[in-house]
C-alpha positions as a LaTeX table, in Angstrom:
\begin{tabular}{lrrr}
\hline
Residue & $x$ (\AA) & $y$ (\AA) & $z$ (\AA) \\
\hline
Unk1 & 101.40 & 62.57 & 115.07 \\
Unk2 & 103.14 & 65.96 & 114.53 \\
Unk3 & 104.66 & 67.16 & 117.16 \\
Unk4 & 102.16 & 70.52 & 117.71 \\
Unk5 & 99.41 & 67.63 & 117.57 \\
Unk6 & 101.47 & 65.88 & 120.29 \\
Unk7 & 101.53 & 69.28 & 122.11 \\
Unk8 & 97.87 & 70.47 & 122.07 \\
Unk9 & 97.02 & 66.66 & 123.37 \\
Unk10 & 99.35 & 67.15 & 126.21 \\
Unk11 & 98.17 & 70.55 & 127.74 \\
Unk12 & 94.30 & 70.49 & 126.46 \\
Unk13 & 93.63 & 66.48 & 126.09 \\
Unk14 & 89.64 & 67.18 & 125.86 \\
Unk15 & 90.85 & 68.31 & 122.21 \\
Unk16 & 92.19 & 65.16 & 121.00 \\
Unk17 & 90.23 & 61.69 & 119.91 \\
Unk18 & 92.45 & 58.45 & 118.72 \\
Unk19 & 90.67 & 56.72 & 116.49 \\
Unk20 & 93.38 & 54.29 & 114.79 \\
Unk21 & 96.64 & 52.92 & 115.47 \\
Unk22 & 98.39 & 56.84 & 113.73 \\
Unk23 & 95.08 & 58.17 & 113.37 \\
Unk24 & 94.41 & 61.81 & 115.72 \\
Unk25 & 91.58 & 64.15 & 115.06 \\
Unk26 & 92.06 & 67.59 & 116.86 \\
Unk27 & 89.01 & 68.60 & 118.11 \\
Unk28 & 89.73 & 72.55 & 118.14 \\
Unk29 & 87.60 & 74.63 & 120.26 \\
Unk30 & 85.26 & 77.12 & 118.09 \\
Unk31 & 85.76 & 80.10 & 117.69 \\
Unk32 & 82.56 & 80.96 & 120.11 \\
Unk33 & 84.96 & 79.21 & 122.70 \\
Unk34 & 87.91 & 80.55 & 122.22 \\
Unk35 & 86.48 & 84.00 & 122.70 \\
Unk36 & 85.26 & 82.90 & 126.28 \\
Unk37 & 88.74 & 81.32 & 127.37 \\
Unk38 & 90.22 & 85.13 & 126.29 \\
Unk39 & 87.04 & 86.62 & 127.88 \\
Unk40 & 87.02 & 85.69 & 131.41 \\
Unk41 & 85.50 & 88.93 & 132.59 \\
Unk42 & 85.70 & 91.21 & 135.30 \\
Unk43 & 84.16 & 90.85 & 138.85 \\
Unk44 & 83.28 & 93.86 & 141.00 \\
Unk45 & 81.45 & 94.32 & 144.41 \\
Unk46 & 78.90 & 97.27 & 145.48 \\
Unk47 & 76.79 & 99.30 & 143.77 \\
Unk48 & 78.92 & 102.16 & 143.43 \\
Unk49 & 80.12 & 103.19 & 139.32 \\
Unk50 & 77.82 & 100.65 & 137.81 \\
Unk51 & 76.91 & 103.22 & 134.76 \\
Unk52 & 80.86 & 103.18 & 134.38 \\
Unk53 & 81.56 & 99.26 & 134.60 \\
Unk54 & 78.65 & 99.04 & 132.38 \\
Unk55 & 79.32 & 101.50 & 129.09 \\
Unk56 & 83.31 & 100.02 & 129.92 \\
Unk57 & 82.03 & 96.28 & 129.58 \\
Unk58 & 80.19 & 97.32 & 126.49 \\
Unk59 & 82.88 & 98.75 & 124.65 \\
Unk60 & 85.72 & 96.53 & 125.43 \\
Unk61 & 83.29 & 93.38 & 124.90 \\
Unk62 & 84.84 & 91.90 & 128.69 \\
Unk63 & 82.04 & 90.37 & 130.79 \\
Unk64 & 81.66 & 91.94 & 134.34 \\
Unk65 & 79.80 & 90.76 & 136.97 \\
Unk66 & 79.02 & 92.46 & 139.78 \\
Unk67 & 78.05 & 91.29 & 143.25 \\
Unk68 & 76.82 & 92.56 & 147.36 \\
Unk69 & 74.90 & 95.40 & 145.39 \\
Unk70 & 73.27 & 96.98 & 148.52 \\
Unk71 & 73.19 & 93.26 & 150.23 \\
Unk72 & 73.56 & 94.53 & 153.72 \\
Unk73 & 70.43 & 97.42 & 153.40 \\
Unk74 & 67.02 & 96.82 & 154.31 \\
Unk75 & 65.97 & 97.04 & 151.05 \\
Unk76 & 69.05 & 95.47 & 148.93 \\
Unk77 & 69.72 & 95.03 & 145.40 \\
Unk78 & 69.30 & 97.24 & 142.13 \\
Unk79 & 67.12 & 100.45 & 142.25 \\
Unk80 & 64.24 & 101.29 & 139.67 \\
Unk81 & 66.73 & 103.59 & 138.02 \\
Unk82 & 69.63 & 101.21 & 137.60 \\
Unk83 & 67.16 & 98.51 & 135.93 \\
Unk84 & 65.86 & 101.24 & 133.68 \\
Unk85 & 69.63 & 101.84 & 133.03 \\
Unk86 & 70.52 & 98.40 & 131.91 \\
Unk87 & 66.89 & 98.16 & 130.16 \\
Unk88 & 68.19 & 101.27 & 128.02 \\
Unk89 & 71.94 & 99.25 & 127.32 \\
Unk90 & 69.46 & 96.32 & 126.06 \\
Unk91 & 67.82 & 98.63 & 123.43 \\
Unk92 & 70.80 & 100.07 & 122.30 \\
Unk93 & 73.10 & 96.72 & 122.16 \\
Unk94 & 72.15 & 93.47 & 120.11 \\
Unk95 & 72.81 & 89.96 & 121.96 \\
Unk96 & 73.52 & 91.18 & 125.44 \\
Unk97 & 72.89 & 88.57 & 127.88 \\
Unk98 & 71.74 & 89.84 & 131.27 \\
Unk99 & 71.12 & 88.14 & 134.52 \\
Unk100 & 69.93 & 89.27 & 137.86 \\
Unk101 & 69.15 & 87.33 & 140.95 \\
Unk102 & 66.28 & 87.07 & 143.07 \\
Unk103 & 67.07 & 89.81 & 145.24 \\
Unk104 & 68.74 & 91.88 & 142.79 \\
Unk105 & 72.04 & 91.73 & 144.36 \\
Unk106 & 74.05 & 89.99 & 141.78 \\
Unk107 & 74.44 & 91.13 & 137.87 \\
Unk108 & 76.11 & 89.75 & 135.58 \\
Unk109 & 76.65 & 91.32 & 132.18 \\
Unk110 & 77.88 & 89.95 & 128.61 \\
Unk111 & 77.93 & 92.72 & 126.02 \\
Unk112 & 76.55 & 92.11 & 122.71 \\
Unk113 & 77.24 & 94.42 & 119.59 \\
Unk114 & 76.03 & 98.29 & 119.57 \\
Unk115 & 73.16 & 98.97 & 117.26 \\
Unk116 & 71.96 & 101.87 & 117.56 \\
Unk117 & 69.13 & 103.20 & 115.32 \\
Unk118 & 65.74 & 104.99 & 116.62 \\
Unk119 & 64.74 & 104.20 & 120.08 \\
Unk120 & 62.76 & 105.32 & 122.95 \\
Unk121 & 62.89 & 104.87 & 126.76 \\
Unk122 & 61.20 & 106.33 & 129.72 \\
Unk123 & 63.34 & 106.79 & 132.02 \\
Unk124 & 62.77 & 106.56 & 136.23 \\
Unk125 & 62.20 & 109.97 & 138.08 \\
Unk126 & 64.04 & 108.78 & 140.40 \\
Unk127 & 67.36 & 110.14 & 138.69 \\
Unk128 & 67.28 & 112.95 & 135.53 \\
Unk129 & 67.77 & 112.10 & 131.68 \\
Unk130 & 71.20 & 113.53 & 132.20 \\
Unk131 & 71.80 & 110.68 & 134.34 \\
Unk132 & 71.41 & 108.26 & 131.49 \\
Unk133 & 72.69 & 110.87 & 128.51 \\
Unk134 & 76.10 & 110.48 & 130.04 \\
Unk135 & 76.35 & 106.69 & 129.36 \\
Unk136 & 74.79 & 107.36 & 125.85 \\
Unk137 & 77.37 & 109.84 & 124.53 \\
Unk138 & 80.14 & 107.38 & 125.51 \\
Unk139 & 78.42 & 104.80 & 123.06 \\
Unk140 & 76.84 & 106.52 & 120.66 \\
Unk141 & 79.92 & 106.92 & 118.08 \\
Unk142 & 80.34 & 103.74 & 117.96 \\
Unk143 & 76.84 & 102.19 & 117.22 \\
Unk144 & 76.16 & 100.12 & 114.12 \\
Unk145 & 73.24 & 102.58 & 112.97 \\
Unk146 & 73.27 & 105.97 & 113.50 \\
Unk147 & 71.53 & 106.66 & 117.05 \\
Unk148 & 68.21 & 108.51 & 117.14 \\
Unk149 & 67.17 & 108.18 & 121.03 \\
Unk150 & 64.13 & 110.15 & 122.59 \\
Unk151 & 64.35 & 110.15 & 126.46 \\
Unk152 & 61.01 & 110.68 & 128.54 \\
Unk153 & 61.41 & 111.51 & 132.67 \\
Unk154 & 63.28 & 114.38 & 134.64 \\
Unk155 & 64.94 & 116.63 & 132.21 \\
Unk156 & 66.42 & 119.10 & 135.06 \\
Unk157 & 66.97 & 117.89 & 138.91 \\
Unk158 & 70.10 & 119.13 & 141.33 \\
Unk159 & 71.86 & 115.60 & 141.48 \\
Unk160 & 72.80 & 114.86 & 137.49 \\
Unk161 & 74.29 & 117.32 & 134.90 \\
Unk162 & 70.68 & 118.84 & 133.34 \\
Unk163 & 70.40 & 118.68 & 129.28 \\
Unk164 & 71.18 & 121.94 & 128.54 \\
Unk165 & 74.65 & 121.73 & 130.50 \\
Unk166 & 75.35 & 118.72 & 128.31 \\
Unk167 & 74.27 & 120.78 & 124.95 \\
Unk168 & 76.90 & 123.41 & 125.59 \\
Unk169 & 80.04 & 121.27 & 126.66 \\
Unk170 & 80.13 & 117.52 & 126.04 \\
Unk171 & 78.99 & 118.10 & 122.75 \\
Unk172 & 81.50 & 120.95 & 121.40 \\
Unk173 & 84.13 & 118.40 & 123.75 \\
Unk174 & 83.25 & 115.45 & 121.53 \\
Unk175 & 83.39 & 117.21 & 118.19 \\
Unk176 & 87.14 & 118.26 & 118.99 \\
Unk177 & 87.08 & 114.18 & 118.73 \\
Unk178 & 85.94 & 113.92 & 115.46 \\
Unk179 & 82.36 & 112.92 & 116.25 \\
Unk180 & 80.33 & 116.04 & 114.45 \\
Unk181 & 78.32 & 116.40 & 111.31 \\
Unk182 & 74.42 & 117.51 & 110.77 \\
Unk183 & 73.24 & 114.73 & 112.08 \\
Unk184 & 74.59 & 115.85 & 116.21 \\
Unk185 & 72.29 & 116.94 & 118.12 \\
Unk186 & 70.58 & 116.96 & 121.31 \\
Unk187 & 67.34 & 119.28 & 122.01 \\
Unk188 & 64.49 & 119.56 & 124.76 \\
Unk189 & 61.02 & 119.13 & 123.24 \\
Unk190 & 59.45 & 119.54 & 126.85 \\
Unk191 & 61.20 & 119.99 & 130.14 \\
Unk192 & 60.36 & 118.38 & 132.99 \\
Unk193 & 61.69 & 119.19 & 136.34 \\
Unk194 & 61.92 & 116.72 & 139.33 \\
Unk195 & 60.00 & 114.92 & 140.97 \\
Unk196 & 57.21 & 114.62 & 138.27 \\
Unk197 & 58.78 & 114.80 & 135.37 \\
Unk198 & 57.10 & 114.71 & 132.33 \\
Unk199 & 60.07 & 116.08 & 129.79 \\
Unk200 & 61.10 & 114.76 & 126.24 \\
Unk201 & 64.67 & 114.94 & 125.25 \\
Unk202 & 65.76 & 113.86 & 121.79 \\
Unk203 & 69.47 & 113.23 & 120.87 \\
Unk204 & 70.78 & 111.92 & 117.26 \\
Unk205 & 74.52 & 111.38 & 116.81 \\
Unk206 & 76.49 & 110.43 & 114.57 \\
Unk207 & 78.79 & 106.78 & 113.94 \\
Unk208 & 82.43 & 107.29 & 113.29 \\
Unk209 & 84.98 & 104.47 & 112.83 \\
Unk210 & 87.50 & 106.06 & 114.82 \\
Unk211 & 88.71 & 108.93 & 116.52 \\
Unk212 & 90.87 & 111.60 & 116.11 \\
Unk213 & 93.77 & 112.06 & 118.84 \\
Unk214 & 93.66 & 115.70 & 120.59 \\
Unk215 & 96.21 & 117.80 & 122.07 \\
Unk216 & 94.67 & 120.33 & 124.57 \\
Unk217 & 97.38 & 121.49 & 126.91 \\
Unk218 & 96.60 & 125.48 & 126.94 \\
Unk219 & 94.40 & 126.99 & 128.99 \\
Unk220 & 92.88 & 130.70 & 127.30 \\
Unk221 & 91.35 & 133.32 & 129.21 \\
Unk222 & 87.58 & 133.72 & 129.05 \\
Unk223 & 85.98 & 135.38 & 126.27 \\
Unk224 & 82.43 & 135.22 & 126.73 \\
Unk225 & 79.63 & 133.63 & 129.23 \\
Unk226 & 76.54 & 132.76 & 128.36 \\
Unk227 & 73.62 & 130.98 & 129.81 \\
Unk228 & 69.75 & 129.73 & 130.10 \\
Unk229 & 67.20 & 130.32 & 133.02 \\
Unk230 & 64.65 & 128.22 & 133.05 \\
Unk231 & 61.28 & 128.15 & 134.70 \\
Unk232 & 58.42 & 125.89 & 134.52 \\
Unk233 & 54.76 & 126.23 & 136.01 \\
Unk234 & 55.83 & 129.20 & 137.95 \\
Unk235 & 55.61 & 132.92 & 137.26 \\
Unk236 & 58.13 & 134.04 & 134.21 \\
Unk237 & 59.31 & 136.71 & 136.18 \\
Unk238 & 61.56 & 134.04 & 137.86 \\
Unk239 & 63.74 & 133.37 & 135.05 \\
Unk240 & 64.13 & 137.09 & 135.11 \\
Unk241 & 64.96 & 137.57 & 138.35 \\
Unk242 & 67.57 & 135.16 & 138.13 \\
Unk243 & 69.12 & 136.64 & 135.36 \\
Unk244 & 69.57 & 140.34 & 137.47 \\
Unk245 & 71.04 & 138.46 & 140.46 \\
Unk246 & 73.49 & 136.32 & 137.99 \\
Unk247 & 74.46 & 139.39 & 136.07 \\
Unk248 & 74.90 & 141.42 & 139.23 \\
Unk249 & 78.27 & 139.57 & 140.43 \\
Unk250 & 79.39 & 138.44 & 136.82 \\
Unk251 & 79.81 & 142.02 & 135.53 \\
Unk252 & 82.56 & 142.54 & 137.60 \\
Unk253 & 84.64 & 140.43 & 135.60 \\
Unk254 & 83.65 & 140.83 & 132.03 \\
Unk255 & 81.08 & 142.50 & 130.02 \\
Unk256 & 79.94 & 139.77 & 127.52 \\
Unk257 & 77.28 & 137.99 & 128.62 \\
Unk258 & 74.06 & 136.68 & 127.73 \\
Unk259 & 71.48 & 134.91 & 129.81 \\
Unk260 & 68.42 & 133.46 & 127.81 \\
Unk261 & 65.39 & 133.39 & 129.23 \\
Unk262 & 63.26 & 129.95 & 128.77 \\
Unk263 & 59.90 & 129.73 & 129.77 \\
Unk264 & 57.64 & 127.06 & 128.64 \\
Unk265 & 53.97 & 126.59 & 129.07 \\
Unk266 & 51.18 & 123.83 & 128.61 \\
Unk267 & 52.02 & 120.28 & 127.53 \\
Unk268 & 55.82 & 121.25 & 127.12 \\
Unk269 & 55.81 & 122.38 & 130.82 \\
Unk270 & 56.07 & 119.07 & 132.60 \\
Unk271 & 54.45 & 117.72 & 135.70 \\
Unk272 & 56.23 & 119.96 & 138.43 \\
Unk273 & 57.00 & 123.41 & 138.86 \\
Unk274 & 60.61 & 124.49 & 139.24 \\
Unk275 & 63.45 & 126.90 & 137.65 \\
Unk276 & 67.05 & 126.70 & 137.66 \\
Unk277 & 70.17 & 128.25 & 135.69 \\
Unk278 & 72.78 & 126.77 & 133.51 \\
Unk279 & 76.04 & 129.06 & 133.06 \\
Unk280 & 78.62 & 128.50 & 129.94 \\
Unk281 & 82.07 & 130.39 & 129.88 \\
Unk282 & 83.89 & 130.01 & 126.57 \\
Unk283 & 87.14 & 130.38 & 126.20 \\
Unk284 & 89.68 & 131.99 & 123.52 \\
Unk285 & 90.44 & 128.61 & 122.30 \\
Unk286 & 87.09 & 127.33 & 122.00 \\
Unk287 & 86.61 & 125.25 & 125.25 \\
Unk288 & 83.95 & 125.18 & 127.38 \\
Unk289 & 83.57 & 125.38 & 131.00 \\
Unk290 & 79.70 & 124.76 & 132.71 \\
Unk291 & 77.86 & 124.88 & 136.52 \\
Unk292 & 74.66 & 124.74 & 137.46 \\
Unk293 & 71.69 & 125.03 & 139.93 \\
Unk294 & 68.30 & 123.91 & 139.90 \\
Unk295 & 65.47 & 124.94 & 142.42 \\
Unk296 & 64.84 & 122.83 & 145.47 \\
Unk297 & 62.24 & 119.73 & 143.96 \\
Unk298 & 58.45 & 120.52 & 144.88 \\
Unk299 & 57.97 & 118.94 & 148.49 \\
Unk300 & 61.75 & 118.11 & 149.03 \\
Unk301 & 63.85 & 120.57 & 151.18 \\
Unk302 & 63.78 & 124.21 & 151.95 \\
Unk303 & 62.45 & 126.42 & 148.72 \\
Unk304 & 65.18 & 128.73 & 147.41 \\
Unk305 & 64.89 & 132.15 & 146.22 \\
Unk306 & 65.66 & 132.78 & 142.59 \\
Unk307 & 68.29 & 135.68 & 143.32 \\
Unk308 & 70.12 & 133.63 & 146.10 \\
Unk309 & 70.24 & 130.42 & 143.11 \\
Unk310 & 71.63 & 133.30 & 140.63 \\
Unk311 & 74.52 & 134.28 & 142.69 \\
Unk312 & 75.41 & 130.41 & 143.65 \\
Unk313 & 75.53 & 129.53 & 140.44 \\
Unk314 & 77.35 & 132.70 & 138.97 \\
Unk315 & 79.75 & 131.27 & 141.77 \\
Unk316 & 79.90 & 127.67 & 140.55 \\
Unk317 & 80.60 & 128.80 & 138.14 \\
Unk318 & 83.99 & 131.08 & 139.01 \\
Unk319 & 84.66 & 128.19 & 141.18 \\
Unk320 & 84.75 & 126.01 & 138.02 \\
Unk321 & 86.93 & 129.05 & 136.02 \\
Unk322 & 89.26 & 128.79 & 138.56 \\
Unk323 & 89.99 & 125.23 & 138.32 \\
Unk324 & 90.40 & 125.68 & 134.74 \\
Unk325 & 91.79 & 123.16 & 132.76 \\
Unk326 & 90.06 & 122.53 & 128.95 \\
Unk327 & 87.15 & 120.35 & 129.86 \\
Unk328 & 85.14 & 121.03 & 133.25 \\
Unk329 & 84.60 & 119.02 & 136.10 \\
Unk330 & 81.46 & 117.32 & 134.86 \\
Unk331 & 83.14 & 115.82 & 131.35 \\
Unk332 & 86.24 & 114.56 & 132.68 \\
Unk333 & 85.37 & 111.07 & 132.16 \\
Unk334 & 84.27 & 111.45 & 128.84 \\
Unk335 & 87.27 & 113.27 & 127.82 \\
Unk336 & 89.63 & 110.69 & 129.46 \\
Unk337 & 87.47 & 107.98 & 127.03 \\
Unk338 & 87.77 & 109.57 & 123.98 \\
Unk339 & 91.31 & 109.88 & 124.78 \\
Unk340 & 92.06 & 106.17 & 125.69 \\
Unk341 & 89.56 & 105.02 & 122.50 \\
Unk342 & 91.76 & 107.73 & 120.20 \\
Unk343 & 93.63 & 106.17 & 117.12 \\
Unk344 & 97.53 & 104.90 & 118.47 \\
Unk345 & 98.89 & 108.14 & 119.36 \\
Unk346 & 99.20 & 110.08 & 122.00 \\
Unk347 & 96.54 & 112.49 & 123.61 \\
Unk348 & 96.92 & 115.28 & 125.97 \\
Unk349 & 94.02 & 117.31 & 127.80 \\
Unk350 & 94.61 & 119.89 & 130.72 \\
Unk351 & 92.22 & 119.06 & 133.43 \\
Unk352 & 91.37 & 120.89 & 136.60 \\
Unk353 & 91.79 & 118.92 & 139.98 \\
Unk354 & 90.67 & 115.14 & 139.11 \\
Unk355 & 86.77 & 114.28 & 140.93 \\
Unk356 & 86.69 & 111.30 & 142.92 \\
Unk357 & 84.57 & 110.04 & 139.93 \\
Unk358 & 87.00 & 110.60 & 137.13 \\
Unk359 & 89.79 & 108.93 & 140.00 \\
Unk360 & 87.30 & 106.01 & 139.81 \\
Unk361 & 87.18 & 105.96 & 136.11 \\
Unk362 & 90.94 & 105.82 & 135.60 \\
Unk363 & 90.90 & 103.02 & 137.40 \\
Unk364 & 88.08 & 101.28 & 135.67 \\
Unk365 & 89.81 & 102.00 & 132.27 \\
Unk366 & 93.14 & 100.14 & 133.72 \\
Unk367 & 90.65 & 97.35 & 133.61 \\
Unk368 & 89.03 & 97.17 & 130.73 \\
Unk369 & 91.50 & 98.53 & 128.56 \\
Unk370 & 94.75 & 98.30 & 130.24 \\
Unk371 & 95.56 & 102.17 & 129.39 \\
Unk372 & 97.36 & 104.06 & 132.17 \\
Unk373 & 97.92 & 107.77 & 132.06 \\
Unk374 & 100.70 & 109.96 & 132.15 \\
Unk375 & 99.84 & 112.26 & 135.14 \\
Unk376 & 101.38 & 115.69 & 135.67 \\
Unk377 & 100.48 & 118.39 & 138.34 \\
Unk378 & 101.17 & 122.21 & 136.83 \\
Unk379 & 101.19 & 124.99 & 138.95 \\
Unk380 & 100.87 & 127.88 & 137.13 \\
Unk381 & 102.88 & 130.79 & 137.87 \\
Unk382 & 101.66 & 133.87 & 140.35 \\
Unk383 & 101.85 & 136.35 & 137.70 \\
Unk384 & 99.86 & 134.60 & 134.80 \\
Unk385 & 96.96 & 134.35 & 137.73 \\
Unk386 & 95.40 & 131.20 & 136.06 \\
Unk387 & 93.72 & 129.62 & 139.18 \\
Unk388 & 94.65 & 126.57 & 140.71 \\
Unk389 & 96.65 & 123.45 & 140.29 \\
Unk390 & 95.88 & 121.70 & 137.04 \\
Unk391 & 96.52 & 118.14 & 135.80 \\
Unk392 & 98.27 & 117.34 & 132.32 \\
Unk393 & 96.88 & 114.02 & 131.42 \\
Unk394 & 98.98 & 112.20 & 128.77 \\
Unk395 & 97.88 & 108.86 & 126.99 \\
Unk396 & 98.37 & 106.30 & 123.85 \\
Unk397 & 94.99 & 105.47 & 122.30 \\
Unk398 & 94.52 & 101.91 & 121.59 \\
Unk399 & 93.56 & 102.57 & 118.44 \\
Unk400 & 89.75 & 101.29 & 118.62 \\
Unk401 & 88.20 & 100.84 & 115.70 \\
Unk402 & 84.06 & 101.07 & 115.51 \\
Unk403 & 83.70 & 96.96 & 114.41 \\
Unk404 & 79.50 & 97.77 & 114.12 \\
Unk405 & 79.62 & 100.67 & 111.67 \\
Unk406 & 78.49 & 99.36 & 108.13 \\
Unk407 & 80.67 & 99.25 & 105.25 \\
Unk408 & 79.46 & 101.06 & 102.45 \\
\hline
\end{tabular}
């Protein structure tokens, strides 16, 4: 027996048979096994970042499993929206293996391959599209087919980034990636506002084999601002209204701007009525900074007049300038994964001060793809009045390569 035979029998004797006197078969594992002893997963407790640990799991292939989801509540385990989360990752993926238990308080997740291709979901009303969007743009690229998803439910609510904020800056944020073409796009055939619903939401993207790394470490003055009000099954003198009130403390700081008006009626118009107001400032560079409000759901809170949501969110939205950074608040996490999923050379993006959700999803990345950032704090000088404190996030992509997209 050779002496590597001699080894494998020592440290993994469920290998090895002896048949004769010098006669050793190695019983190898397969390759189906082997992939199981490297994969040994990740384990999690609460219900807090599942959307991240799930698109994470999904791209990195690791099994995660995830336990105590709401186990001390009077109603524990998953909520509608979370199943018609992971229902969604089923359509989209090929092979995954799911498993829930009784009362919903354990998950455990094994990946299968991205797919892609034309789908459609309704999602719950109990969260927006936006809500589920998020998760899709992070997996979209990297589909086998390219991904044609229509999205039924609650196109604009005040808890999740509405459609039209994700229009104007995570898509012009992931075509500085690489991912663009004819084929991106993402449009609202109806809107829907919360709680009814009743909106349609169509997004096709693109499949790229890898990305392109990005520096973005300058921070331009604004150029222009521009921006939709919306109203649905109300008068269309609100979107107006809103526009005066926005305009009224924007003009003191620069005279480009733009407001659209969006009114739609009938079938497109949803179940509920509602308006809101999604802001865009460009920059000289070409980066994009968003905020937004939406009206007070029907039956849920105090009602809020459309001049007092006009100045709010023409002050989210100064807020968010003064931040700064080259990606807003809202697509932090996205940038960071583009960044970390970049070919094997370093990326840099100027962020404003980190959210407690992109903290999370630093962390989450550690896990799943052992990346760790660079992290430096710049304060800008008094004179070049730039805002606050901003972040200079540094990182080596690990050079991931789409494995689903077709070879032609």
């Amino acid at each position: 027996m050779t002496f590597l035979a001699y080894l494998i029998c020592r440290t993994r004797p469920s290998y090895c048979c002896f048949l004769h006197k010098h006669t050793w078969i190695l019983l190898l594992p397969s390759v189906e096994t082997t992939i199981q002893m490297a994969n040994q997963g990740l384990s999690y407790e609460g219900c807090n970042f599942l959307r991240q640990r799930l698109v994470l799991s999904t791209l990195s292939g690791k099994r995660v499993r995830i336990k105590n989801i709401r186990s001390k509540e009077d109603d524990p385990g998953l909520r509608d929206f979370e199943a018609s989360f992971i229902r969604l990752l089923d359509k989209v993926t090929n092979g995954s293996r799911i498993e829930i238990n009784q009362t919903g308080t354990v998950l455990s997740y094994q990946p299968g391959l991205l797919y892609g291709g034309s789908i459609e979901h309704d999602c719950n009303p109990q969260r927006s599209i936006g809500y589920y969007l998020e998760a899709l743009l992070m997996l979209a690229p990297f589909m086998k087919m390219a991904l044609k998803a229509t999205l039924r439910g609650v196109t604009n609510d005040p808890n999740d980034p509405t459609i039209d904020l994700l229009k104007t800056t995570a898509v012009p944020l992931m075509k500085r990636f690489g991912i663009d073409g004819e084929g991106f796009d993402l449009r609202v055939v109806k809107r829907g506002m919360a709680p009814g619903g009743g909106g349609e939401v169509v997004l096709s993207c693109p499949i790229r084999r890898t990305l392109k790394p990005v520096q973005l470490t300058e921070q331009a003055k604004i150029k222009r601002i521009r921006g939709v009000a919306y109203s649905v099954r109300v008068s269309p003198q609100m979107a107006n209204r809103i526009v005066e009130s926005t305009r009224a403390v924007l003009n003191q700081f620069i005279p480009d701007i733009y407001i659209y008006t969006d009114h739609m009626k009938g079938a497109n118009s949803g179940k509920s009525p509602g308006f809101g107001l999604t802001l865009v400032a460009e920059t000289q560079n070409g980066c994009f900074l968003g905020a937004e409000m939406s009206s007070t759901p029907q039956g849920q809170g105090d009602p809020i007049l459309p001049e007092d949501l006009g100045r709010n969110c023409a002050k989210l939205l100064l807020e968010e300038i003064y931040r700064g950074g080259c990606v807003d608040s809202s697509n932090q996490s996205l940038a960071l994964l583009l960044m970390t999923l970049g070919q094997q050379d370093v990326s840099k993006v100027l962020l404003g001060p980190l959210s407690a959700y992109t903290i999370e999803f630093l962390r989450h990345v550690r896990d799943f793809f052992q990346v760790m950032f660079k992290i430096e704090v710049q304060k800008p000088l008094e004179d070049e009045r730039k805002g606050g404190d901003k972040v200079l996030m540094t990182c080596v992509g690990v050079g991931y390569s789409n494995i689903n997209k077709t070879i032609k």
